[in-house]
TIZAZA-293407 format. One line per 3 residues: their letters; for each residue x, y, z of C-alpha. Coordinates in nm, 3 decimals. Example, Ala and Ser with C-alpha at 12.3 -4.5 7.8 and 13.67 -1.06 7.14 Angstrom:
2
AS = 1.230 -0.450 0.780; 1.367 -0.106 0.714
***
This chain:
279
XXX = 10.185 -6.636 4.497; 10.243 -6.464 4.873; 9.962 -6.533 5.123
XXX = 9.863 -6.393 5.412; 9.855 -6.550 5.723; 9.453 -6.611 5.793
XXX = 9.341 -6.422 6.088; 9.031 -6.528 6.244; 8.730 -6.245 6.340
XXX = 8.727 -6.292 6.717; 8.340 -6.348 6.837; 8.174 -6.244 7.154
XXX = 8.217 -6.523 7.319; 8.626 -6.547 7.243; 8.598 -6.200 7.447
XXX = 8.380 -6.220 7.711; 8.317 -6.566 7.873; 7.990 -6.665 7.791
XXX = 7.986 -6.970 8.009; 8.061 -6.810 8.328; 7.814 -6.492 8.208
XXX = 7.569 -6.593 7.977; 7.427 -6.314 7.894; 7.362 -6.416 7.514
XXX = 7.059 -6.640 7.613; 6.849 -6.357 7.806; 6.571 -6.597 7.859
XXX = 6.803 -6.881 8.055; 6.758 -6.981 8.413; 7.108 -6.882 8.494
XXX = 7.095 -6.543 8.316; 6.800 -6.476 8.487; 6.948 -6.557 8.829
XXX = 7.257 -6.398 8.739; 7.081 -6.060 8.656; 6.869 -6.063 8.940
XXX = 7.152 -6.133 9.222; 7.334 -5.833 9.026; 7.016 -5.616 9.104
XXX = 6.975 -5.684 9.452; 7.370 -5.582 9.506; 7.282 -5.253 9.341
XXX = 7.045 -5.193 9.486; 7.177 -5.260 9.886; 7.581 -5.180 9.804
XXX = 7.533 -4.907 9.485; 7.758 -5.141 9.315; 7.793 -5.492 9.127
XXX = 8.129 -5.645 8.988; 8.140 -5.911 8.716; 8.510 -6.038 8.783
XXX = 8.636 -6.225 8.508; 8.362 -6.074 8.217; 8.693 -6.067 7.964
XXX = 8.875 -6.379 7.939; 9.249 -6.300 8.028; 9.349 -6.331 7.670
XXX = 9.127 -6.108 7.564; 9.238 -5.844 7.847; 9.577 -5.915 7.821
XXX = 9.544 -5.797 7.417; 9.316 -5.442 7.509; 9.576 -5.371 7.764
XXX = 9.834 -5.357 7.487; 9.659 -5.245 7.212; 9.559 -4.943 7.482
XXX = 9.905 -4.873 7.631; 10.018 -4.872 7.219; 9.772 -4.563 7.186
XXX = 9.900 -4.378 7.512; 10.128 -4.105 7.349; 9.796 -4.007 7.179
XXX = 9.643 -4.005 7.479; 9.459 -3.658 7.573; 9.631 -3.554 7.930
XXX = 9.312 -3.375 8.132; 9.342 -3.228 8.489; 9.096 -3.038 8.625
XXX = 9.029 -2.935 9.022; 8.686 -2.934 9.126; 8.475 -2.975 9.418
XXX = 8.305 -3.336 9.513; 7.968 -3.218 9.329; 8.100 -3.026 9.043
XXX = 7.964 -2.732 9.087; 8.139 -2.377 9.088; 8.329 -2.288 9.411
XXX = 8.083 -2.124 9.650; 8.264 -1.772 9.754; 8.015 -1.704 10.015
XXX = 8.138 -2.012 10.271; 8.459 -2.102 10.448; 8.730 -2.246 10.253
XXX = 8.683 -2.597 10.398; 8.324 -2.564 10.320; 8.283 -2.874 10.020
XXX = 8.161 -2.622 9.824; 8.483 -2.485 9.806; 8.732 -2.751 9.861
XXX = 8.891 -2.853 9.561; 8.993 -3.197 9.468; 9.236 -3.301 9.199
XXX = 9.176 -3.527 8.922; 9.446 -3.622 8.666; 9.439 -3.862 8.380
XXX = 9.506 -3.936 8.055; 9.198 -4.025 7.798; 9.161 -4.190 7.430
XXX = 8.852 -4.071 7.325; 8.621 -4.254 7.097; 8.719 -4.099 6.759
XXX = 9.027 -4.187 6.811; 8.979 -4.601 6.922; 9.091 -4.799 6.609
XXX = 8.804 -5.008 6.449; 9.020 -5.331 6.532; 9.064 -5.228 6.892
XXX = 8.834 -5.548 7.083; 8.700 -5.279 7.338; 8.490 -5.152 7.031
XXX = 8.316 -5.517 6.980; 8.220 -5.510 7.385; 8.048 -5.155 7.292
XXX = 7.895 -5.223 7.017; 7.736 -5.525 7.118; 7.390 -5.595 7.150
XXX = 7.414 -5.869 7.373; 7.619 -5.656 7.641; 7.365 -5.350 7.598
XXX = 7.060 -5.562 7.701; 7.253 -5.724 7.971; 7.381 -5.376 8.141
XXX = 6.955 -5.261 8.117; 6.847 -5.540 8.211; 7.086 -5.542 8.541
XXX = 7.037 -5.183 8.603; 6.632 -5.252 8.567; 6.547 -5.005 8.296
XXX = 6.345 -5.003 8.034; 6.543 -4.863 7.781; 6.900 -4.791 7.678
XXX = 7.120 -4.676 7.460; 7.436 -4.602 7.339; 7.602 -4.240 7.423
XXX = 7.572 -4.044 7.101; 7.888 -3.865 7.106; 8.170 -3.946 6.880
XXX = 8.421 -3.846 7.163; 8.205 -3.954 7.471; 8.040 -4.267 7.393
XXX = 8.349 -4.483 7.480; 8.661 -4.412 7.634; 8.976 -4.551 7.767
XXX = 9.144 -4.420 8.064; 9.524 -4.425 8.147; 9.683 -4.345 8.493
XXX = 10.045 -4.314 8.553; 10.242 -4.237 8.872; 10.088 -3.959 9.060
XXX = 9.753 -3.953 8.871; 9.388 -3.999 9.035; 9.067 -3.904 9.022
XXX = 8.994 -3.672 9.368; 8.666 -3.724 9.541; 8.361 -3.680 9.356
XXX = 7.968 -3.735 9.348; 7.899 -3.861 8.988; 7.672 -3.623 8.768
XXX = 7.477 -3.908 8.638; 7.290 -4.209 8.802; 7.526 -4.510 8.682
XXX = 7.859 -4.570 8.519; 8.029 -4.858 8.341; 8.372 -4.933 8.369
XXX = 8.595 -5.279 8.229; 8.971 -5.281 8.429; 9.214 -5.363 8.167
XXX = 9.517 -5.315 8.370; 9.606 -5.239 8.742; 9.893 -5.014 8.875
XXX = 10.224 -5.147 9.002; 10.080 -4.986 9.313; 9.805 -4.754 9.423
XXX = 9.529 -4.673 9.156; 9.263 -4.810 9.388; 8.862 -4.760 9.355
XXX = 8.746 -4.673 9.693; 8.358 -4.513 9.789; 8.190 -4.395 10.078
XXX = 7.823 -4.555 10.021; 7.518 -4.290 10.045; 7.688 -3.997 10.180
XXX = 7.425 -3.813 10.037; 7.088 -3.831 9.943; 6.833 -3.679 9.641
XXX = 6.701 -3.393 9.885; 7.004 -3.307 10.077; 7.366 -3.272 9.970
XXX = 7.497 -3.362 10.304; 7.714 -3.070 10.380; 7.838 -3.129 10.706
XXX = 7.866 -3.523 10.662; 8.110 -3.461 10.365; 8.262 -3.185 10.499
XXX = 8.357 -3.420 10.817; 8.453 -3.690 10.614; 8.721 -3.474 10.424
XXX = 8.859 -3.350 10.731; 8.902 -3.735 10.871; 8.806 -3.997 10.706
XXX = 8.739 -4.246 10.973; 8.427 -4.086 11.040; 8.280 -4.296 10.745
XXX = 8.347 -4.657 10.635; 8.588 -4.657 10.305; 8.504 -4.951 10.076
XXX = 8.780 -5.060 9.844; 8.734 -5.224 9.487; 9.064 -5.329 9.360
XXX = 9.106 -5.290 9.019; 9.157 -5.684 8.887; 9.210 -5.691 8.505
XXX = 8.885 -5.791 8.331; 8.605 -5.687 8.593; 8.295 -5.518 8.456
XXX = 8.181 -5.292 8.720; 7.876 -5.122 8.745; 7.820 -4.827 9.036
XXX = 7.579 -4.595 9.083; 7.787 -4.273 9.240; 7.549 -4.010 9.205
XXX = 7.493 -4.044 9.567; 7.818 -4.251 9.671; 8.122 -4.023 9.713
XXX = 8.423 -4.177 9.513; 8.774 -4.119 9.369; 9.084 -4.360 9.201
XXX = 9.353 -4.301 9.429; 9.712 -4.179 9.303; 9.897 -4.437 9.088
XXX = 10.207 -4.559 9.184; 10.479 -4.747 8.994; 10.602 -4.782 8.646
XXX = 10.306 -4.973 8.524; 9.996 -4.780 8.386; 9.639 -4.795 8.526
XXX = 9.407 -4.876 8.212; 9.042 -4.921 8.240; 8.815 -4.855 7.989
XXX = 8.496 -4.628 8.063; 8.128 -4.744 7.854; 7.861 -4.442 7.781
XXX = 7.530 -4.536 7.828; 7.206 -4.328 7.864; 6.832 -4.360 7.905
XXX = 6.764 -4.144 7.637; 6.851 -4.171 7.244; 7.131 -3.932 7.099
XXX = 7.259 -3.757 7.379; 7.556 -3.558 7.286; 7.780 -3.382 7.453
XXX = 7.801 -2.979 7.448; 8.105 -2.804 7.295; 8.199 -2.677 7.599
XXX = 8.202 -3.074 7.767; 8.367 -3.168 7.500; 8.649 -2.894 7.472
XXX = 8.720 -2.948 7.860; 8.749 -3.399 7.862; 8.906 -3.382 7.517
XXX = 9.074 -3.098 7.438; 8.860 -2.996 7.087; 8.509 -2.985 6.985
XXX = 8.537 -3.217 6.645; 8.607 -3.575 6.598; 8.949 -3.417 6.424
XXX = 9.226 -3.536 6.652; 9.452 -3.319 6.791; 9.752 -3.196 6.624
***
C-alpha cells in the first residue's frame, strides 16, 4: 500500500510570528503596548509598519505560490487624476484636476486565490482582524464582502507603478511579499490635504517640483504589514525596475458589514462582473 507523504496544516503562528507580535493574547501587557505605540504612529505619521509580521519562510512560500499565479494575473492600467475624480474641463491642463497620472499593475483577485494559498489563512483570521481594529481604534470591522475585492495580490514588473493618488477610503492594508530588483518604492507626501480643502495649489506645486514638500520613503522589505491612512496623504509605488516582480498583497477591510463592490468597480479592477474567471 502507497502513502502519502504527511503534510502538516500550517497554524497562525508558523505564519506570522507570534512572539515578536502577539497579537493572539489581546489582553497581554505587550499586546497592549504594542497596539498602542502602533496608534500613536498613526496617528502623528498616517502610517505604522510591522516589519517582520510573516516569518521569512512563510514569505518566501506566498511569494512563489503568487509569482506561480502571475500569467492569470488581470493586467489593469488606468490614468487618473490624484483624487479620482473626472478631469475638470473648465481649468488649465496642469490644474490637478486635470493632470493625469498613470497607474499600471497586474492583480489576482480573490476568486481566483487558491484555498491553499497561506495569504488566505492571514485574511481569514480572527486573530489578525481584531488586531488591525484594535490598532486602527475602531469599534468594529469587517471583512470586505466582495468575492473579487476582499483580498488581492498585486504584481509589478518593469515599468509598472501606481501614479500619485489620494486614497478613496480612510485606511489600507498591505503585506510586501516581494521587492523589485530595483525601483517599486512606497513613497507619501504626509497631509497634503485636509477634510475641508483639497489643497489645490499645494498639490498642484508639488507636481510641478517636488522639493517643495518632504517625500517619505517606505521600502518595500518582504514580510512588513503596513497600515496607512492615504485619504489625506498623497502617494504612489514608483516604476519597477529589473527582472524580479514586485508582489505585495492588498487586505479589504471596512467599517461596515457586506460592502460590495458595484459592477461597474468591479468591471474596471478586474476585468468582469462575476466571480467566473476570465477566459
Amino acid at each position: 500500500m502507497t502513502t502519502l507523504p504527511f503534510t502538516p496544516v500550517l497554524t497562525l503562528g508558523d505564519i506570522v510570528d507570534l512572539e515578536r507580535y502577539p497579537i493572539t493574547d489581546r489582553s497581554h501587557p505587550a499586546y497592549l503596548e504594542l497596539v498602542a505605540h502602533s496608534q500613536s504612529l498613526l496617528g502623528q505619521e498616517g502610517v505604522a509598519i510591522f516589519p517582520g509580521f510573516v516569518r521569512d519562510q512563510s514569505v518566501v512560500a506566498m511569494a512563489d505560490q503568487t509569482l506561480a499565479l502571475h500569467p492569470r494575473m488581470f493586467h489593469f492600467r488606468e490614468k487618473h487624476t490624484v483624487y479620482f475624480k473626472p478631469q475638470e474641463e473648465g481649468v488649465d491642463a496642469q490644474h490637478p484636476l486635470r493632470r493625469l497620472m498613470d497607474t499600471e499593475k497586474d492583480t489576482v483577485a480573490y476568486a481566483d486565490i487558491p484555498a491553499d494559498h497561506s495569504i488566505r489563512q492571514i485574511y481569514q483570521s480572527d486573530d489578525v482582524l481584531c488586531f488591525i481594529k484594535d490598532v486602527l481604534n475602531l469599534d468594529a470591522l469587517y471583512r470586505h464582502a466582495d468575492p473579487l475585492a476582499a483580498l488581492n495580490l498585486q504584481g509589478f514588473t518593469t515599468g509598472q507603478q501606481l501614479g500619485w493618488h489620494f486614497d478613496r477610503s480612510d485606511f489600507s492594508v498591505t503585506l510586501s511579499l516581494q521587492a523589485a530588483s530595483a525601483g517599486g518604492d512606497f513613497e507619501y507626501v504626509r497631509m497634503l490635504r485636509n477634510e475641508n480643502d483639497d489643497c489645490h495649489d499645494a498639490v498642484r506645486q508639488f507636481l510641478d517640483d517636488p522639493k517643495t514638500q518632504q517625500v517619505e520613503v517606505l521600502p518595500q522589505v518582504p514580510g512588513t504589514l503596513t497600515l496607512f491612512r492615504g485619504r489625506y496623504s498623497l502617494h504612489r509605488v514608483t516604476p519597477v525596475e529589473g527582472d524580479r516582480l514586485r508582489l505585495n498583497a492588498v487586505f479589504a477591510y471596512v467599517d461596515q458589514p457586506n460592502v460590495e463592490f458595484s459592477d461597474y468597480a468591479r468591471q474596471l479592477f478586474y476585468g468582469r462582473t462575476t466571480v467566473e474567471p476570465l477566459v
